[in-house]
C-alpha positions as CSV (number, residue, x, y, z in Angstrom):
1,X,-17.7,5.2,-41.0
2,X,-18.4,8.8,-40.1
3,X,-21.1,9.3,-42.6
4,X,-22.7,6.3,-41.0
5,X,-22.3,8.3,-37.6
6,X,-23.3,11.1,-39.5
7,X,-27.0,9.7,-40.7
8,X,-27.3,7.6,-37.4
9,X,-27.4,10.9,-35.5
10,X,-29.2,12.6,-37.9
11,X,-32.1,9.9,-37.7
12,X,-32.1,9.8,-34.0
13,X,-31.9,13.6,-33.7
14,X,-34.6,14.1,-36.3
15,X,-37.8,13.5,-34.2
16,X,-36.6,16.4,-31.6
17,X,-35.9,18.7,-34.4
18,X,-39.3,18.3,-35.5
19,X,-40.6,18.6,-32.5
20,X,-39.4,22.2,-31.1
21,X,-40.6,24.7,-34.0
22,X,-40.2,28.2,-32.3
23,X,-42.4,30.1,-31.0
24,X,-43.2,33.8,-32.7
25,X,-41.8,36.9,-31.5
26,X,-45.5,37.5,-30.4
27,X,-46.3,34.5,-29.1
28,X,-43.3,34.9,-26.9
29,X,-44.4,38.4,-25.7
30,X,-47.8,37.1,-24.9
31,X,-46.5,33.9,-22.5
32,X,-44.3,36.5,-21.3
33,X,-47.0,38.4,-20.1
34,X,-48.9,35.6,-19.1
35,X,-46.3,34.9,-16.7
36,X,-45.6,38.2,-15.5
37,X,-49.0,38.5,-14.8
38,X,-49.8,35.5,-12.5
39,X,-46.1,36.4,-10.4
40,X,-47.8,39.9,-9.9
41,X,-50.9,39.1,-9.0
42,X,-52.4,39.8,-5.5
43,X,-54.2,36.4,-6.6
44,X,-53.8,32.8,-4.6
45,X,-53.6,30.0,-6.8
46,X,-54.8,26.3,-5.9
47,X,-53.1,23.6,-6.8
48,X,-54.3,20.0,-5.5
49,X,-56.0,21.2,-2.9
50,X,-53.6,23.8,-1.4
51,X,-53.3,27.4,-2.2
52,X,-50.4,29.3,-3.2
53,X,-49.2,32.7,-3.5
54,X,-48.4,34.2,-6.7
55,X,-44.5,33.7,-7.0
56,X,-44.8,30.0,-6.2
57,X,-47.7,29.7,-8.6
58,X,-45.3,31.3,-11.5
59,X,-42.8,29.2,-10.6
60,X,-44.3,25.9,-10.9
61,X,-45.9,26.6,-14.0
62,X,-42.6,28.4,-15.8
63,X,-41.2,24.8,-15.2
64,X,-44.2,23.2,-16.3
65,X,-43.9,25.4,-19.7
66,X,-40.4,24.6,-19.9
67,X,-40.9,20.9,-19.7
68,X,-44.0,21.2,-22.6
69,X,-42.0,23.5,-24.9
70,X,-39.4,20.9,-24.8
71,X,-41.5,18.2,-25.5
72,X,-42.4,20.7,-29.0
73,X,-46.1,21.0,-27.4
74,X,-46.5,24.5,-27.4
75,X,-47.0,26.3,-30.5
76,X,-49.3,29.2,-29.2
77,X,-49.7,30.9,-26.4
78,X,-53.3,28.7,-26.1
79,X,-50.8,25.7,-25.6
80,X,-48.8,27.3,-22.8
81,X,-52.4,27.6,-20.9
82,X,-53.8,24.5,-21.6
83,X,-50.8,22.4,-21.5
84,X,-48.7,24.4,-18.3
85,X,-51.1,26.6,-16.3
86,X,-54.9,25.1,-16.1
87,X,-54.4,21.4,-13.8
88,X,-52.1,19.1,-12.4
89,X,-50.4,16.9,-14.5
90,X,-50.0,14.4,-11.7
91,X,-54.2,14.7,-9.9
92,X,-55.7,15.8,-13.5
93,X,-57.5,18.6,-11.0
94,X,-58.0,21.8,-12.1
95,X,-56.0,25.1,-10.9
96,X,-58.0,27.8,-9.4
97,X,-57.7,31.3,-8.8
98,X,-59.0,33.2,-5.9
99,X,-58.5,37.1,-6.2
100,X,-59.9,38.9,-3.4
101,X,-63.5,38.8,-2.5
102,X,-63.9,37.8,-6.6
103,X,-65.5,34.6,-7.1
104,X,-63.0,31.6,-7.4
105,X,-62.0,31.4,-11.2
106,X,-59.8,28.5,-12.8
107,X,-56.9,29.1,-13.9
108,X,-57.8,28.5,-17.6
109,X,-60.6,31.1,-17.7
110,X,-58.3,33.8,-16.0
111,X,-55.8,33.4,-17.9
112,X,-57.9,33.5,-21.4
113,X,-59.4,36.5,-20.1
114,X,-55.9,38.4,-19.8
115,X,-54.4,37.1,-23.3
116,X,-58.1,38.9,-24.4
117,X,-56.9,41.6,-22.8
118,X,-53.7,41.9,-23.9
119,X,-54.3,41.5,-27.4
120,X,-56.7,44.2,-27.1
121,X,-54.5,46.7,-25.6
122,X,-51.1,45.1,-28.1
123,X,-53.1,45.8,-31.3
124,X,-54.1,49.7,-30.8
């Protein structure tokens, strides 16, 4: 009986095991920064249709990469953009970023633009 308990939850378990394979120290470190980046920045962020400040922006999308890293979606730190921090999962719309008298940006592009940036500066 308990090896049938045994294999039963083995089975059911099986498809979330599979699912979450960890993310490299460096991937980490660069979705760290990522995030660290947008709740520093002097930046307003627009979310369907209504701009918010930094903070809230990193908020909302730290629980967006929470709820896509549990669902084993992210694997690199490409995922965390596309699949936490470039549009609504509920409107489909596109985040933007507004910086100062910068031209508005999305989110996507921004954020591509600092990984590059990063990398740069990691590997010297």
């Amino acid at each position: 009986m308990n090896l049938l308990r045994i294999i039963l939850l083995f089975v059911i378990l099986s498809p979330a095991i599979s699912l979450s394979s960890p993310l490299t120290k460096d991937t980490t470190a660069e979705i760290d920064h990522l995030l660290q980046f947008i709740s520093t920045s002097p930046c307003k962020f627009m979310r369907n249709g209504k701009w918010y400040a930094a903070s809230e922006a990193a908020n909302h999308i730290r629980k967006k990469y929470e709820y896509v890293l549990g669902k084993g979606l992210v694997n690199s730190s490409e995922d965390f953009i596309q699949y936490s921090a470039t549009k609504s999962s509920i409107s489909g719309k596109a985040y933007i970023v507004r910086c100062g008298v910068e031209p508005e940006i999305s989110s996507a592009a921004w954020l591509h633009r600092e990984l590059t940036v990063y990398r740069t500066h990691s590997e010297q």
